[in-house]
C-alpha positions as CSV (number, residue, x, y, z in Angstrom):
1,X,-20.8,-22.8,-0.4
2,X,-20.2,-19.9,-2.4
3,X,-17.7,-18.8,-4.7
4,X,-16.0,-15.4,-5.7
5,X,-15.6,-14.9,-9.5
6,X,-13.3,-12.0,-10.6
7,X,-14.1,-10.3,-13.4
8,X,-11.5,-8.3,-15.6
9,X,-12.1,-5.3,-18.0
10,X,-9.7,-3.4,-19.1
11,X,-11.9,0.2,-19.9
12,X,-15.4,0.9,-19.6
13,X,-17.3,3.7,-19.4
14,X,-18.3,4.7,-15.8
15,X,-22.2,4.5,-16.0
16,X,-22.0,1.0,-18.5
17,X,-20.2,-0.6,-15.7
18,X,-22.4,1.0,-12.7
19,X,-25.3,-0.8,-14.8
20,X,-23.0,-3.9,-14.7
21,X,-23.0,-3.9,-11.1
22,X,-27.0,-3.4,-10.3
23,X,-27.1,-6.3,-12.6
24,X,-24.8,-8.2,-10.9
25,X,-26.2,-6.9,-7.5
26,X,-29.7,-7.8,-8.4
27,X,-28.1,-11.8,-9.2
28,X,-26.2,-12.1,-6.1
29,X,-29.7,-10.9,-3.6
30,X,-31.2,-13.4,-5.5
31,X,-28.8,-16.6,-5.3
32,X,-25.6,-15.9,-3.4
33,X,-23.8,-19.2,-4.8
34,X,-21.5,-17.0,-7.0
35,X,-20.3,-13.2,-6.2
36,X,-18.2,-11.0,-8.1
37,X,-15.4,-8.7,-7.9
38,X,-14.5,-6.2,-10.8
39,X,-11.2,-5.2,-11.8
40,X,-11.0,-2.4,-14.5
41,X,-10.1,1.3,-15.5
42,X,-12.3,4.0,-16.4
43,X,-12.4,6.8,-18.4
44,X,-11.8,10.5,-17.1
45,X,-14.7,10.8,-15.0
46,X,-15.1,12.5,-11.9
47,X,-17.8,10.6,-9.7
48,X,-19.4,12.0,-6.2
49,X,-21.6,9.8,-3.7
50,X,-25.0,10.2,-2.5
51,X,-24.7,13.8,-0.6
52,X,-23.3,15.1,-4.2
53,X,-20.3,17.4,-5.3
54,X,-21.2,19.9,-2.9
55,X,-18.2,22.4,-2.9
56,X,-16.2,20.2,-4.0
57,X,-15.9,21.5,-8.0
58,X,-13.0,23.8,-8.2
59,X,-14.2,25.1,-11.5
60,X,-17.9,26.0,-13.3
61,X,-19.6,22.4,-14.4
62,X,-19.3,23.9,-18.2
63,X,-15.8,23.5,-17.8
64,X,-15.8,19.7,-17.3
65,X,-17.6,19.0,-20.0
66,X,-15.3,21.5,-22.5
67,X,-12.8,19.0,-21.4
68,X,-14.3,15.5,-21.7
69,X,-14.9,15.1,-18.5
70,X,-17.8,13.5,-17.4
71,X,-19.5,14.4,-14.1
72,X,-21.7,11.6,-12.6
73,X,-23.4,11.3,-9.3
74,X,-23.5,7.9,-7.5
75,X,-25.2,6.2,-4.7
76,X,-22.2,5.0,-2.9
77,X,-20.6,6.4,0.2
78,X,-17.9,9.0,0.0
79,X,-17.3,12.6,-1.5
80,X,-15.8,13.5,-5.3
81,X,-12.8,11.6,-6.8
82,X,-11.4,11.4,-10.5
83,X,-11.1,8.0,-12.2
84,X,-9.0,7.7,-15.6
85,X,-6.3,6.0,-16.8
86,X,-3.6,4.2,-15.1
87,X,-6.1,3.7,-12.0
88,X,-7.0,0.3,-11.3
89,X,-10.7,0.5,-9.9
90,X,-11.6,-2.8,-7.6
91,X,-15.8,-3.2,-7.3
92,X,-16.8,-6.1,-4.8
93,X,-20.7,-7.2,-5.4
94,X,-20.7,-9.8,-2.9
95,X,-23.4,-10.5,0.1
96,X,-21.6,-9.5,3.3
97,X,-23.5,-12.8,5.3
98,X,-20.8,-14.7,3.6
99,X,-18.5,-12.6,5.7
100,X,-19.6,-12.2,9.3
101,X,-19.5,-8.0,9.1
102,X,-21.2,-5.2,8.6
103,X,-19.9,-2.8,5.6
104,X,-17.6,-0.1,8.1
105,X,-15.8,-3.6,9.1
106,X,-15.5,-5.6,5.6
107,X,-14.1,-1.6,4.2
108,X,-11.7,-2.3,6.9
109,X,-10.9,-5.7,5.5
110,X,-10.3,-4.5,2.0
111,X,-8.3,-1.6,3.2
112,X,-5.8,-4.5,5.2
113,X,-6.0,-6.5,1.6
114,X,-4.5,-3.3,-0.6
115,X,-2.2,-2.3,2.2
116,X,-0.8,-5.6,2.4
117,X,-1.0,-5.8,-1.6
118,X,1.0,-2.0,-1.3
119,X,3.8,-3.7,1.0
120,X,4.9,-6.3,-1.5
121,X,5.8,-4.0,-3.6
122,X,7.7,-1.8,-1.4
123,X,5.0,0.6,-0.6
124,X,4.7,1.6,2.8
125,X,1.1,2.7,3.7
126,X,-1.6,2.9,6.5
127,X,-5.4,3.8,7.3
128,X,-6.0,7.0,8.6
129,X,-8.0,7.4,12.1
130,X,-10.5,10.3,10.6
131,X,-10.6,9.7,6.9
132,X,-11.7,6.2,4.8
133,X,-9.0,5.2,2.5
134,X,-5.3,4.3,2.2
135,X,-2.8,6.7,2.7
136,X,1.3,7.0,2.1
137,X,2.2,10.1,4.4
138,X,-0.1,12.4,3.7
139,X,-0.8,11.6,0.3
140,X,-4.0,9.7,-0.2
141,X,-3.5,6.5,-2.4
142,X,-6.6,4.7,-2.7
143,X,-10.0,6.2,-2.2
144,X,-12.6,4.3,-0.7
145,X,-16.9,4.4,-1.3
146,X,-19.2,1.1,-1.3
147,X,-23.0,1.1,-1.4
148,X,-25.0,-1.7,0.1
149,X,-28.5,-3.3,-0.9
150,X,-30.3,-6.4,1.3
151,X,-26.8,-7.0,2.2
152,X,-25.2,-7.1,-1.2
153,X,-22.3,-4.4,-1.9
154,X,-21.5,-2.4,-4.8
155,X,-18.7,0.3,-6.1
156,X,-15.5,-0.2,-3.7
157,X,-12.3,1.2,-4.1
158,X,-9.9,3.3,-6.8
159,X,-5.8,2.3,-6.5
160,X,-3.7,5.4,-8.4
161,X,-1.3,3.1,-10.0
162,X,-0.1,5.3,-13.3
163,X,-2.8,7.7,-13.0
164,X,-2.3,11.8,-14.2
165,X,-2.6,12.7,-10.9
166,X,-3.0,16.8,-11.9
167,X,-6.6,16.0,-12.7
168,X,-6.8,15.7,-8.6
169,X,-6.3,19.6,-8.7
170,X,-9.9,19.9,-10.4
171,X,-11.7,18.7,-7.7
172,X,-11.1,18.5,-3.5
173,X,-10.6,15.0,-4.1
174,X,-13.1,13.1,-1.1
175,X,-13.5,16.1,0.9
176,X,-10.1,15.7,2.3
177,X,-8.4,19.8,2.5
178,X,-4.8,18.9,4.5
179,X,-3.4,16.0,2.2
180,X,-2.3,15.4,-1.4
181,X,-2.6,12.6,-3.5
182,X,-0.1,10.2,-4.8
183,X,-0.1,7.0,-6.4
184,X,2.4,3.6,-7.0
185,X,4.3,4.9,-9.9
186,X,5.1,8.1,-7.9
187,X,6.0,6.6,-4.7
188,X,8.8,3.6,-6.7
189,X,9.5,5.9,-9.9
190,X,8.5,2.8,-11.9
191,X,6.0,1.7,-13.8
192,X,3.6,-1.5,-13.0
193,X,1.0,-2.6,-15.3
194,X,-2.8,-3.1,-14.5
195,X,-2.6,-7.0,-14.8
196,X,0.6,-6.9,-12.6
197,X,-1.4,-5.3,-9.8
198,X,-4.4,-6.9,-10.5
199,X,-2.9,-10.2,-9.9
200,X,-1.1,-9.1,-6.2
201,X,-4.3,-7.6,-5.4
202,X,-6.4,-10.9,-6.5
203,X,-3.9,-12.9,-4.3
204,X,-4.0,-10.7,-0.8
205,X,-8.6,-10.2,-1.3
206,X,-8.4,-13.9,-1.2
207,X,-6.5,-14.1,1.8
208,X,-8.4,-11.4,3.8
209,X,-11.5,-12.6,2.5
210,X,-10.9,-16.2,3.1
211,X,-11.8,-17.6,-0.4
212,X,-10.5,-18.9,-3.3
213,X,-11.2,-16.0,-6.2
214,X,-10.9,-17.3,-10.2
């Protein structure tokens, strides 16, 4: 028997809370009686995966950091995003045994939880047959990028609830050249607060996931 606990922060630092989640990893390889899932913001960060930001910079690297923006490469899957406030950032550390699937399908599974999580509050959105995520159009909504070790996830996905979405324009945000970005508050023209999203969100993981998370 196992149990998922859900962990809530409301701002950390980017590479505090990767650190968080090798720890975390590292607990979960070694007794998979309790797993985690984070719930937090970060600060502005722009974060690549494991092939690195490529061409994906629109501007000189000087000019990130002449603008408090940090650039940090990862180990996950997926291409350059921004992180920052107003974006609720979900990270599952949890050993996919528990959950009969390889990473590509349990992605899938989170991406039915946040669509369905979308829905309830009048959101209509979908997958998209050749790029990871969650889409409204052809405005991306929620990027996508986990990493796995002996079975055991890390990072996960990034909602735009409230975020500035101009800092999108600094990057090619995952990759992606033919669509835009959007996020909840642009899509209703009203405001939801992290805890009000984190608690729909909580509610539709636990039913895709098909366990009880406190």
């Amino acid at each position: 028997m196992f149990k998922i606990k859900s962990i809530i922060i409301e701002k950390i630092e980017y590479q505090n809370c990767y650190r968080l989640q090798k720890t975390l990893q590292e607990k979960v390889i070694e007794n998979s009686s309790e797993q985690y899932i984070l719930f937090l913001e970060h600060p502005h960060v722009i974060t690549t995966g494991k092939r690195g930001f490529q061409d994906l910079l629109k501007y000189p690297k000087e000019y990130y950091s002449q603008n408090g923006i940090k650039l940090i490469e990862t180990d996950r899957g997926g291409l350059a995003t921004y992180h920052g406030n107003g974006q609720i950032v979900v990270y599952f550390i949890l050993n996919l045994t528990f959950f009969s699937s390889g990473i590509k399908q349990f992605v899938s599974l989170i991406e039915d939880a946040i669509i369905d999580s979308l829905a309830e509050l009048g959101i209509k959105a979908s997958k998209n047959s050749d790029y990871r995520g969650i889409f409204c159009g052809e405005n991306k909504i929620c990027s996508v990028g986990m990493q796995v070790t002996h079975g055991v996830t890390t990072h996960g996905v990034a909602l735009n609830n409230q975020t500035d979405l101009s800092y999108f324009s600094l990057i090619t945000p995952c990759g992606i050249v033919d669509k835009g970005v959007t996020s909840i508050e642009k899509e209703l023209s009203q405001k939801y607060e992290f805890n009000e999203i984190v608690s729909i969100l909580i509610k539709n993981l636990s039913i895709y996931l098909k366990t009880e998370i406190s």
